[in-house]
KOLNUDREN-408768 format. One line per 3 residues: their letters; for each residue x negated, y negated, z of N, C-alpha, C. Coordinates in nm, 2 decimals, m for minus. Layout:
N
a	X,Y,Z,X,Y,Z,X,Y,Z | ...
END
This chain:
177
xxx	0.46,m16.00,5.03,0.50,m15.86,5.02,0.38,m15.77,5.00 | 0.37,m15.66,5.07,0.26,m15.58,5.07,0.33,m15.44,4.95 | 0.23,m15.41,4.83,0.20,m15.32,4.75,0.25,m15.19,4.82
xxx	0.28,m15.11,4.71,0.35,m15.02,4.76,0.19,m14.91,4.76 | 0.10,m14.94,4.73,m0.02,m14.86,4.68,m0.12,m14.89,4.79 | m0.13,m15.00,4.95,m0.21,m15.08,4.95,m0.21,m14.98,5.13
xxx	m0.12,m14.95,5.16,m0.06,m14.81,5.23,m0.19,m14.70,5.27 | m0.18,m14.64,5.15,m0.28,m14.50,5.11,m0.44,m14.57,5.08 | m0.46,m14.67,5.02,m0.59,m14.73,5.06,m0.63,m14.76,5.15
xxx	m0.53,m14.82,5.22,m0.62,m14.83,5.41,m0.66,m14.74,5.43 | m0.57,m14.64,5.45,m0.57,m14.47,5.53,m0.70,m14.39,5.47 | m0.69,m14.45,5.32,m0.84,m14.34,5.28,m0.95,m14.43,5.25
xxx	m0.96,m14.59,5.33,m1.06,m14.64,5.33,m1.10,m14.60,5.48 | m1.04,m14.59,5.57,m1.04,m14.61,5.70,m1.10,m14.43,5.71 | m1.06,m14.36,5.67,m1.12,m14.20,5.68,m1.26,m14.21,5.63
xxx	m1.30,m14.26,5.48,m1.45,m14.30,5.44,m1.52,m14.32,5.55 | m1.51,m14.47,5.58,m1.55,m14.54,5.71,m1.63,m14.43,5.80 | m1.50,m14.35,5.86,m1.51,m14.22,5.94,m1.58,m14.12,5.94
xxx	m1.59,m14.09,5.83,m1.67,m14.01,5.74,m1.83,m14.01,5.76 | m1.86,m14.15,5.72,m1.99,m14.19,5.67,m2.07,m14.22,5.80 | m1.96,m14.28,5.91,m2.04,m14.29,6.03,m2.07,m14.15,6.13
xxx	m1.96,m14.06,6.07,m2.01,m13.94,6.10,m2.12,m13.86,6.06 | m2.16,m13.88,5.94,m2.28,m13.81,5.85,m2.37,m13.88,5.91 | m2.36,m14.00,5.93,m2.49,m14.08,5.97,m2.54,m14.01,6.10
xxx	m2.48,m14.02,6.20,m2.52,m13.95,6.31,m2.55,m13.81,6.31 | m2.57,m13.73,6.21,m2.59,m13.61,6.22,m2.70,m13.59,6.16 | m2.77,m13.68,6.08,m2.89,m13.66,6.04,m3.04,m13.64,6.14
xxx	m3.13,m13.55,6.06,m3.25,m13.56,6.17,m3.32,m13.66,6.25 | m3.33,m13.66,6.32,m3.41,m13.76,6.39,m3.57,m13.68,6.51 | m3.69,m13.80,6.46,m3.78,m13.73,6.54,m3.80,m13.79,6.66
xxx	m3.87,m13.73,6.71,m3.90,m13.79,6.87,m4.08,m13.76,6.95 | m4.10,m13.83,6.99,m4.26,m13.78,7.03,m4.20,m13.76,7.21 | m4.33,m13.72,7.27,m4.37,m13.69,7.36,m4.54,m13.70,7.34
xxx	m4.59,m13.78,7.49,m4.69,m13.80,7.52,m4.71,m13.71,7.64 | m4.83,m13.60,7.63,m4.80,m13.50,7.73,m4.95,m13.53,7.85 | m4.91,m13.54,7.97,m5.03,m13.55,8.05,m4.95,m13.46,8.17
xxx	m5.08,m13.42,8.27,m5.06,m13.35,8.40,m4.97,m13.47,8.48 | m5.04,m13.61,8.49,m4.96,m13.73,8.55,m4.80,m13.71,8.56 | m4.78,m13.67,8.45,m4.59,m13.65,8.42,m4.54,m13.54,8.46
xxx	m4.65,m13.41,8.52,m4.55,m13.30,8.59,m4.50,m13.37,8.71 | m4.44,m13.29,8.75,m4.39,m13.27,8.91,m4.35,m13.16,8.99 | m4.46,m13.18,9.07,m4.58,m13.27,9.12,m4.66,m13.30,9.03
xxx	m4.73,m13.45,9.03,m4.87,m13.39,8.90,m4.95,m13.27,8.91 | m5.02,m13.25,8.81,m5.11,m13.09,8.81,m5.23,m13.20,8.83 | m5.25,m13.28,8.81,m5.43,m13.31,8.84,m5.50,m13.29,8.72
xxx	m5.43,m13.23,8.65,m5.51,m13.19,8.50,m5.55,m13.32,8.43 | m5.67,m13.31,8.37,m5.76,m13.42,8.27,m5.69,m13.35,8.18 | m5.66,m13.31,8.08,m5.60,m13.24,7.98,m5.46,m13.38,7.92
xxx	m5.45,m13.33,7.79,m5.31,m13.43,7.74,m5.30,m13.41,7.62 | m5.21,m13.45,7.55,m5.13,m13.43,7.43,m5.05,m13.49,7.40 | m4.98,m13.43,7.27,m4.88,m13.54,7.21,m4.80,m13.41,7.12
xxx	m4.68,m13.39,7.18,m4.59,m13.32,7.07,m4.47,m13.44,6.94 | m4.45,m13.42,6.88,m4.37,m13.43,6.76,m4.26,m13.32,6.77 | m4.08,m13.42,6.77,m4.07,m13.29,6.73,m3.92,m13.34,6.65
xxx	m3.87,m13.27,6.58,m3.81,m13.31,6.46,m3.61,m13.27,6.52 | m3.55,m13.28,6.51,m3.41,m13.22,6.58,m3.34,m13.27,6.46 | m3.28,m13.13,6.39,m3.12,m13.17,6.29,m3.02,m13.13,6.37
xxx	m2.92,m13.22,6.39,m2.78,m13.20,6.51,m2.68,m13.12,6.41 | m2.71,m13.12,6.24,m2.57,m13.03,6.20,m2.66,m12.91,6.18 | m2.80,m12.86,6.17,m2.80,m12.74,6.16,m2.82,m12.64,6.30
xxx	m2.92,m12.74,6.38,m2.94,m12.68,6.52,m3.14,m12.67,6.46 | m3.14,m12.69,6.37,m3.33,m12.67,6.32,m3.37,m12.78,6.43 | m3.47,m12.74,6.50,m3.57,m12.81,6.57,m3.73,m12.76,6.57
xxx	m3.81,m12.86,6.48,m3.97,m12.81,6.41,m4.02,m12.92,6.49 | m4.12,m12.86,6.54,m4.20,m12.96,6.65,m4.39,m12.91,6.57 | m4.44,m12.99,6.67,m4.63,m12.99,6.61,m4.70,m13.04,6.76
xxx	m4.78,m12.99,6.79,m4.86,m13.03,6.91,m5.00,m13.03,6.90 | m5.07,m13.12,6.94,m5.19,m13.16,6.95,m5.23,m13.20,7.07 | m5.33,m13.11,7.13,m5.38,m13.12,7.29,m5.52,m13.07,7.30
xxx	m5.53,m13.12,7.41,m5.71,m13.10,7.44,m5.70,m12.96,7.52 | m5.57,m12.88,7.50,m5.59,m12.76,7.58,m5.58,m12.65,7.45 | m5.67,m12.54,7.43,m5.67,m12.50,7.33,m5.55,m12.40,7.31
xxx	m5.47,m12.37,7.22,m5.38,m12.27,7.19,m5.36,m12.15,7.24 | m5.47,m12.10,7.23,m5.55,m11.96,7.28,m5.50,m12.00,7.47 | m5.50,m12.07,7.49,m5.50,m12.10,7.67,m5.35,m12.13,7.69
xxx	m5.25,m12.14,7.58,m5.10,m12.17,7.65,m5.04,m12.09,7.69 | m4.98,m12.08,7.76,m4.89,m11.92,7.84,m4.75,m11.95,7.83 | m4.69,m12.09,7.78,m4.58,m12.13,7.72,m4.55,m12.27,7.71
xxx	m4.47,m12.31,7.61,m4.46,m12.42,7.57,m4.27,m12.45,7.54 | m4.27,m12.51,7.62,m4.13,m12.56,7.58,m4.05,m12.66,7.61 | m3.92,m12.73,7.55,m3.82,m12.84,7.62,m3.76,m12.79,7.70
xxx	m3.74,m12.87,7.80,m3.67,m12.82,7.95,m3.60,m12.96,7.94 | m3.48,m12.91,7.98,m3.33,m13.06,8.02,m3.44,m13.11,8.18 | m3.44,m13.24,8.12,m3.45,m13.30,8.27,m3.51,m13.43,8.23
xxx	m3.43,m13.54,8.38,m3.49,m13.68,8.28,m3.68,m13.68,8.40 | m3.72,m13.81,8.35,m3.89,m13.83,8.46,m3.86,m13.84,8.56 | m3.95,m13.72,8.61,m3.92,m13.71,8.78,m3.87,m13.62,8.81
xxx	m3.85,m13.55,8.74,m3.69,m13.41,8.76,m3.74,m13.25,8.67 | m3.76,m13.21,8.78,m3.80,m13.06,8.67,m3.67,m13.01,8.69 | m3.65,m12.90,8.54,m3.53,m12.87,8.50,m3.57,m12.78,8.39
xxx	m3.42,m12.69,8.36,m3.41,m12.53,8.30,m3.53,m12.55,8.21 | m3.58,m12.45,8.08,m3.60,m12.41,7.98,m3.45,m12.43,7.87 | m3.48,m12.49,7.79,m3.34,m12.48,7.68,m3.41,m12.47,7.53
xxx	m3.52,m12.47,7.53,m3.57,m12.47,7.40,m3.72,m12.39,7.41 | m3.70,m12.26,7.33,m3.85,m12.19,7.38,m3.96,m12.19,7.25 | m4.08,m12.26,7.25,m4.11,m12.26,7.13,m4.26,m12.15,7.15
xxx	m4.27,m12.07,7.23,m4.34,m11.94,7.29,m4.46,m12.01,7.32 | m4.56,m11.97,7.24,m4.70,m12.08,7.31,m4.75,m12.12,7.14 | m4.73,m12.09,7.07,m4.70,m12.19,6.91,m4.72,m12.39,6.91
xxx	m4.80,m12.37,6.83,m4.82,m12.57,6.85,m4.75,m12.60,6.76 | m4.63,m12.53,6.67,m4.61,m12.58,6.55,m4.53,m12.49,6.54 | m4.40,m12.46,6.47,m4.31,m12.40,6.43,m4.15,m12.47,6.42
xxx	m4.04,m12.36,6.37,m3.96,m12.41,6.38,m3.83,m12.29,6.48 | m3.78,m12.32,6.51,m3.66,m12.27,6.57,m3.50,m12.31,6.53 | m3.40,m12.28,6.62,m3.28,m12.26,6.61,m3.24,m12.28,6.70
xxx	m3.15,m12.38,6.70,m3.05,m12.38,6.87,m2.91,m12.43,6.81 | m2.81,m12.40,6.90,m2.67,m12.43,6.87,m2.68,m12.59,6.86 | m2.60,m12.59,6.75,m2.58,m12.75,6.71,m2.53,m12.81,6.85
xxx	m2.49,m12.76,6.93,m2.40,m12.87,7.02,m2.57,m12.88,7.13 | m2.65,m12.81,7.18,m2.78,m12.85,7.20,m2.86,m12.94,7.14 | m2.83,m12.91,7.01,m2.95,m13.03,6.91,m2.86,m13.14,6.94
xxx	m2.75,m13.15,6.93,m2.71,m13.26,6.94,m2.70,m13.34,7.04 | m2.73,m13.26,7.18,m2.74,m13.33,7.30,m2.88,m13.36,7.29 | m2.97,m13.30,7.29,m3.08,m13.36,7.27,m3.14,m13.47,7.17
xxx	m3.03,m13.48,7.04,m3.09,m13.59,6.96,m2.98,m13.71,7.04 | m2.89,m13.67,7.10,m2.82,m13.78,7.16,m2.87,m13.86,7.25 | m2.96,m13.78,7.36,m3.03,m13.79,7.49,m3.13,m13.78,7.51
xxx	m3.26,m13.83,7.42,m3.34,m13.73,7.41,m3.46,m13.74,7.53 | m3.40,m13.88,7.62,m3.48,m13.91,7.74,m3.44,m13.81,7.84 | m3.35,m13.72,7.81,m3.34,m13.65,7.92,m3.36,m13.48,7.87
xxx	m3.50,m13.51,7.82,m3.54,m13.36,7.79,m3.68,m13.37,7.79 | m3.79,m13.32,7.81,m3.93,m13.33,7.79,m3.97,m13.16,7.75 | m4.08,m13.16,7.69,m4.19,m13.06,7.67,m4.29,m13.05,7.77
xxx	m4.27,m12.96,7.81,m4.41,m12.93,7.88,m4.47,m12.78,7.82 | m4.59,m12.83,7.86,m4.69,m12.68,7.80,m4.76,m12.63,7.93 | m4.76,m12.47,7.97,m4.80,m12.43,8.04,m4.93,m12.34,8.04
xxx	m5.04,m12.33,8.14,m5.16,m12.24,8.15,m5.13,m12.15,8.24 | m5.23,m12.06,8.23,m5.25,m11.98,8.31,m5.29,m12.05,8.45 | m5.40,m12.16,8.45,m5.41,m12.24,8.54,m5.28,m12.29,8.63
xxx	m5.21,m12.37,8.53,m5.10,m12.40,8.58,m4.96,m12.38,8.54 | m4.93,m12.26,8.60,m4.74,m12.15,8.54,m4.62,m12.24,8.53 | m4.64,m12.35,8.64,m4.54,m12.46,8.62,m4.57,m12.57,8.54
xxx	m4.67,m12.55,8.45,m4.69,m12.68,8.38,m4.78,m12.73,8.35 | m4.87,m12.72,8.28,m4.99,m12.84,8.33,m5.00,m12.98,8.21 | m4.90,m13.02,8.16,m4.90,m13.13,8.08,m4.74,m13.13,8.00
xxx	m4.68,m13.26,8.05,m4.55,m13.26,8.02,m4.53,m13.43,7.98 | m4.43,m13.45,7.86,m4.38,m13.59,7.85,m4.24,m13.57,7.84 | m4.18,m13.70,7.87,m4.01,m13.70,7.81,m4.01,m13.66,7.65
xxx	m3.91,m13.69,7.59,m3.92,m13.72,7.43,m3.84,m13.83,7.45 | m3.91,m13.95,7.35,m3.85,m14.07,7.30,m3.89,m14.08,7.14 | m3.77,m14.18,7.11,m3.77,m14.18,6.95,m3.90,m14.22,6.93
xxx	m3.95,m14.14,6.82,m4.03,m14.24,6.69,m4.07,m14.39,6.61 | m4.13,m14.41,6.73,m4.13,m14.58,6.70,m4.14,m14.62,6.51 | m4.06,m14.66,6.43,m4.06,m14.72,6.27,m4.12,m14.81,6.28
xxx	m4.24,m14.83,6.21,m4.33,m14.98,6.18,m4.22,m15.07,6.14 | m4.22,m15.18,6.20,m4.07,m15.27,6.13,m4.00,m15.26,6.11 | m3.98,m15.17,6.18,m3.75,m15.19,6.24,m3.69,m15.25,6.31
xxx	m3.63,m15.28,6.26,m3.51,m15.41,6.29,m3.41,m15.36,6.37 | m3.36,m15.29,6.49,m3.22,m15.25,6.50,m3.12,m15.39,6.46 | m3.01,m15.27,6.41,m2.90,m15.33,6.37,m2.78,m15.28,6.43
xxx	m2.68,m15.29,6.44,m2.55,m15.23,6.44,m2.48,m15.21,6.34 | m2.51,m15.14,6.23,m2.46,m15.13,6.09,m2.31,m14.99,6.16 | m2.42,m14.88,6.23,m2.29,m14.82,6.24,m2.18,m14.81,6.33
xxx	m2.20,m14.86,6.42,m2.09,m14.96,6.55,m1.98,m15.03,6.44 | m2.03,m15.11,6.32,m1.98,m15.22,6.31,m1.89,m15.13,6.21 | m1.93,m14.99,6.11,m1.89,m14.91,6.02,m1.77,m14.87,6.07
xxx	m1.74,m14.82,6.19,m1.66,m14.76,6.32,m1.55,m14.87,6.36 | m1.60,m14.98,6.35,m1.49,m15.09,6.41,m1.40,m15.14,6.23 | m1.46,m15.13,6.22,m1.42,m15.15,6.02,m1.32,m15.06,6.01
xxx	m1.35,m14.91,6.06,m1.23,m14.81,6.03,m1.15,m14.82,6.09 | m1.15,m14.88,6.25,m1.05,m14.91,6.29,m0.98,m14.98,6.29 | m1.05,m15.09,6.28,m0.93,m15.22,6.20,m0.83,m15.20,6.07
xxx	m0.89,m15.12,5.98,m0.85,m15.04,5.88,m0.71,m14.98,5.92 | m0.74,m14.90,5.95,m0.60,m14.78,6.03,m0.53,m14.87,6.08 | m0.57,m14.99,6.16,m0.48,m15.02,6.29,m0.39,m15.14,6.18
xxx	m0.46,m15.19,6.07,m0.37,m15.26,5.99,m0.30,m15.18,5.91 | m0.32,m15.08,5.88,m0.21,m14.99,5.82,m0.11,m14.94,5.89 | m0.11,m14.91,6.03,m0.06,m14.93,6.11,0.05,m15.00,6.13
xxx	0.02,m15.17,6.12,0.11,m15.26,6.13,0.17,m15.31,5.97 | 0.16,m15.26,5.87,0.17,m15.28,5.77,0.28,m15.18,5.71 | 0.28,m15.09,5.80,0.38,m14.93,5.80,0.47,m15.00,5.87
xxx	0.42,m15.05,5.96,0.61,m15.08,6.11,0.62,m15.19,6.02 | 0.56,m15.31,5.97,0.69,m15.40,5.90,0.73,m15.36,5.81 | 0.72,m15.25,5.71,0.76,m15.22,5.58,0.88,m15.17,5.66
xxx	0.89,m15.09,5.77,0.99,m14.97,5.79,1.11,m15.08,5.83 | 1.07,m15.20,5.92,1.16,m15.34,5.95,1.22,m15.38,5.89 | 1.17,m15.40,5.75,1.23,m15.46,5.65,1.34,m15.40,5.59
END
């Protein structure tokens, strides 16, 4: 015989669960980009290259990026993320003006496509030389010295479901009985 208490614990173990795997995914995550002419399209031919950093919070919409290039500051005519996966030029959705460093604002439902996807967004930085571009990478996560992936939160997710779905069945036989 199942507790008459055992009910309301599933239900608000199973919401935690829900909860936690929610917060997890909404934390920041960074992403680099390795920037060369090689990666426009068309390439620019440019000897020139770089490396942006850039930081994305999906609950606030904050996105702080840093860039380091062999093209001086003084020479960018604009710098920004554009949606598009390698191989594919595509819009402006993130304008960080010609700045190697700052931070911005975008609607959470963009930060979060882009921390969701983030292969299908790149930086490029533009010259006077070159208005379409002259040094662009995808963004990919932040390689962690010794990380292990796991499925901690897949498995957090299936936990709450199992949760519910036995409360669930634990509700229709009580109501049987």
């Amino acid at each position: 015989m199942v507790s008459t208490w055992s009910r309301p614990l599933i239900n608000f173990l199973a919401v935690v669960t829900f909860a936690a795997t929610s917060l997890a995914f909404a934390q920041p995550v960074t992403f680099t980009a390795t920037l060369s002419g090689a990666n426009e399209v068309p390439p620019s031919g440019s000897a020139n290259t770089g490396t942006t950093s850039v930081t994305v919070d999906p609950s606030t919409g904050a996105i702080a990026w840093t860039t380091n290039s062999t093209i001086p500051q003084t020479s960018a005519t604009g710098h920004h993320i554009h949606r598009g996966v390698a191989g594919a030029n595509g819009s402006v959705v993130v304008n960080f003006g010609t700045s190697y460093s700052g931070v911005v604002t975008v609607t959470t439902a963009l930060a979060s496509e882009i921390a969701g996807n983030p292969s299908g967004f790149y930086v490029n930085l533009h010259t006077a030389a070159f208005p379409g571009g002259e040094i662009r990478g995808q963004l990919l996560p932040l390689p962690v010295a010794g990380a292990v992936p796991t499925l901690e939160l897949p498995l957090l997710g299936l936990l709450g479901l199992s949760l519910a779905g036995f409360g669930a069945f634990v509700s229709r036989r009580r109501k049987q009985a």
